[in-house]
N, C-alpha and C positions, 0 to 999 in steps of 0.2 A: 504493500500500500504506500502511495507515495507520501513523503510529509507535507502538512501544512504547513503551509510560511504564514508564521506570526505577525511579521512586518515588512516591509521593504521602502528600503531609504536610497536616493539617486545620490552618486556621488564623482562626475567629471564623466558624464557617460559610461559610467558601472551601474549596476543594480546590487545593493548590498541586500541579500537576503535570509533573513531573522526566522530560527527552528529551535522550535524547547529541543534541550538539547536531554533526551530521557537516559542514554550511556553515561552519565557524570558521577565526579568522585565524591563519596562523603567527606564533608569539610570535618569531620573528627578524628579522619586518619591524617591531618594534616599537622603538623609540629603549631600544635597551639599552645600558648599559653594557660589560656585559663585549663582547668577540669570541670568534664558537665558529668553532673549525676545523677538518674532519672529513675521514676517507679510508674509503669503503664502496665495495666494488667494485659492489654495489647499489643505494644508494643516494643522494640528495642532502642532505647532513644538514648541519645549522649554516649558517655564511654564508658567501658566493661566496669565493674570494680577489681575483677582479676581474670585467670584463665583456667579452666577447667582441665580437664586430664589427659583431655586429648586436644588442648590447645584453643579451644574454642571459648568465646567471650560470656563473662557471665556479669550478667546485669545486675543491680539489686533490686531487689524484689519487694522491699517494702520501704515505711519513713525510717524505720532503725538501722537495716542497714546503712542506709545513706548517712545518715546521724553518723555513725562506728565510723566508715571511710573516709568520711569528712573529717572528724574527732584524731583518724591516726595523721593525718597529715599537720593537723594543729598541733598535735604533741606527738607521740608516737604509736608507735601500734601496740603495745605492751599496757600503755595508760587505757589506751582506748577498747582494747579486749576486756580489762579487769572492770570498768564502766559496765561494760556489756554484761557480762556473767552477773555481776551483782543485778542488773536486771533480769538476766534470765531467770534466777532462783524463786523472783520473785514472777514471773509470768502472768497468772493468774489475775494480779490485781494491777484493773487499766492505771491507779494512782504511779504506780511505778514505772507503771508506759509512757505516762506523759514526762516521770522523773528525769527517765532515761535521755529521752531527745531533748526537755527542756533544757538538763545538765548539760547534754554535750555542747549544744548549740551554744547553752551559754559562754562554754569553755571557745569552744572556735570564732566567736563573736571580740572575746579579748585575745586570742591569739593571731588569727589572721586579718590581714589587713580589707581584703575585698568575697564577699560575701555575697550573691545576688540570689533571689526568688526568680524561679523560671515558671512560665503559667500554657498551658495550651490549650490553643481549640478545637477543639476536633468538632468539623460540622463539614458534612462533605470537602474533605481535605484537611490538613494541618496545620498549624501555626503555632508559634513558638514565640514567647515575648518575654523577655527579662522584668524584674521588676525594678525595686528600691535598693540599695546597698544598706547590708546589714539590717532588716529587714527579715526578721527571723519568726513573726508572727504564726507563719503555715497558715495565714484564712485566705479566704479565697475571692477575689476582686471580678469586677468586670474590666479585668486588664485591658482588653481589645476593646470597648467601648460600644460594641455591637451585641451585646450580652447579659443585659441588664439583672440578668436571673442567673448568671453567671450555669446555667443549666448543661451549656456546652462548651464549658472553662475548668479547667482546674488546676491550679499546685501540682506540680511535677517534682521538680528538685529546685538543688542549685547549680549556680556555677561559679568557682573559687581560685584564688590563686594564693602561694603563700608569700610572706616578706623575700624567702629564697628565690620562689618566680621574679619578683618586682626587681630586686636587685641586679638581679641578672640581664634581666629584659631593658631595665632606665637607667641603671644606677642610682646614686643616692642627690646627684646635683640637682636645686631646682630648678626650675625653666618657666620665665614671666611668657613666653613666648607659648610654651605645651603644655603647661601646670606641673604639678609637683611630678615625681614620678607613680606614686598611686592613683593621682589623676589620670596619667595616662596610660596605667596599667587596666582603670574600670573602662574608660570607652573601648581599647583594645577587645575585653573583655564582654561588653555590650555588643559588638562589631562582631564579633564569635555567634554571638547568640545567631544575631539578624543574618548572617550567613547558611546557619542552619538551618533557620527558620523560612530562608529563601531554598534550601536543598528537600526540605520538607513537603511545601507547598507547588514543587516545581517548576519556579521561579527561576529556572537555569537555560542559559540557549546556546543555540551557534551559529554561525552565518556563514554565507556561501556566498562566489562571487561571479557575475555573470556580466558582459558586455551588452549592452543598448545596441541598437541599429547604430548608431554614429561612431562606435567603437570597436566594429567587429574587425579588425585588422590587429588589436593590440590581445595580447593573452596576459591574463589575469585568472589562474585558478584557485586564488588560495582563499582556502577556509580553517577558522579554528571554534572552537566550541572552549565550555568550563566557564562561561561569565555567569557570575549570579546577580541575581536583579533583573528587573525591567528598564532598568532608567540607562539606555544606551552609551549616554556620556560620561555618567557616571561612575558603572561598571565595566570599564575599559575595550567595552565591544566596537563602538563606532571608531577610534582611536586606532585599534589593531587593523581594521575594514579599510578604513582611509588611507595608512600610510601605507598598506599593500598597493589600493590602487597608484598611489603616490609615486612608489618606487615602478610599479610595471608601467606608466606614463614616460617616467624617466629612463627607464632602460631601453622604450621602444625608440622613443628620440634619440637616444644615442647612438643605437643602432644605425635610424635613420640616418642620422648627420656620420657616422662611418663610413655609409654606403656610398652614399653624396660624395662622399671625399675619394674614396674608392674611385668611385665611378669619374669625376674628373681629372685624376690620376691618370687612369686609364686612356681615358682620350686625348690627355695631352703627349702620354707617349705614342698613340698612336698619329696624331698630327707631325711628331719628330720625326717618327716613323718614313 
């Protein structure tokens, strides 16, 4: 079945033409900073909390897990097991369920620097939206603004990085120019989400490139896909489409003006001649 073109833009007598691009990479195998940590009874969303026995991703499954893996990263995993077990003994009584993540959260609340509520909608299709920094509540919002009843919204996880990320990624200098560096460890951070949350909903394309009647002499075939977003200038789509046509403009001309030369080359030595 052939694809539909989403859009097409004229650019110097090319036709740039726009295809969700459905073969794309999860932007969580991608060297990101932050860690997203997610519980859908549906789903596989954000990244594993470990690996299974035969290598395959295992998600957590509920708020406590998430609570525990978040907790070992705020202090270690030894703190954050002994947390655990002393809740488990106690299983039975929900006062100690709430202890459990109340404690941890409040513990990763003082220890790590960026903390965010993730929220989604699931109503024919996906989306995915950050919330508040440090924002540890767990209620449940009409984040997307479309939701009043919040009936097709809900608290997923978070997404976090630690002092160790931040230092690594900004250093410690501040910057009047990009804000401190935890400032620009949470937009980075935010920017992760909205990425995903564009690979979720299918918000990904690619484009193809084809000549107009007025240019079918010049070859231009290059295509590349992996842009997330719609907004073509934004997400580096129209930018990569242009300067292909750009450079195959210029190489035909050169060509041209080669040949040109070539060619009175040649007849002046045949005039010698």
């Amino acid at each position: 079945m052939k694809e539909q073109i989403v859009d097409t833009i004229e650019h110097r007598g090319f036709n740039i033409n726009i295809y969700q691009d459905i073969d794309t990479e999860d932007p969580r195998d991608w060297e990101n900073i932050g860690r997203m940590l997610c519980k859908h009874r549906d789903y596989n969303l954000g990244d594993p909390v470990r690996q299974d026995g035969k290598n395959k991703p295992v998600y957590p499954k509920d708020a406590e897990e998430i609570a525990e893996a978040i907790l070992a990263e705020a202090t270690n995993e030894n703190k954050a097991s002994a947390i655990r077990q002393a809740w488990e003994n106690g299983r039975g009584n929900s006062k100690r369920v709430h202890s459990f993540i109340s404690s941890a959260f409040r513990i990763c609340a003082a220890k790590l620097p960026i903390i965010i509520p993730l929220y989604l909608l699931d109503h024919s299709g996906l989306w995915m939206k950050a919330g508040g920094n440090m924002d540890l509540s767990c209620r449940r919002y009409n984040a997307f603004g479309c939701d009043p009843g919040s009936w097709d919204t809900s608290m997923i996880g978070f997404i976090f990085c630690t002092w160790k990320d931040v230092k690594r990624e900004y250093g410690e200098l501040d910057s009047k120019d990009h804000g401190t560096p935890v400032e620009r460890a949470e937009r980075y951070l935010r920017s992760e989400v909205e990425t995903y949350s564009q690979y979720l909903e299918g918000s990904v394309y690619w484009y193809s490139i084809e000549p107009t009647d007025r240019n079918k002499g010049i070859t231009c075939d290059d295509s590349c896909g992996g842009f997330y977003g719609y907004e073509w200038k934004e997400n580096g789509l129209l930018e990569s489409a242009e300067n292909a046509i750009d450079c195959a403009i210029q190489a035909y001309r050169e060509s041209a003006r080669k040949m040109h030369n070539e060619k009175l080359e040649t007849n002046k030595f045949l005039r010698e001649c």
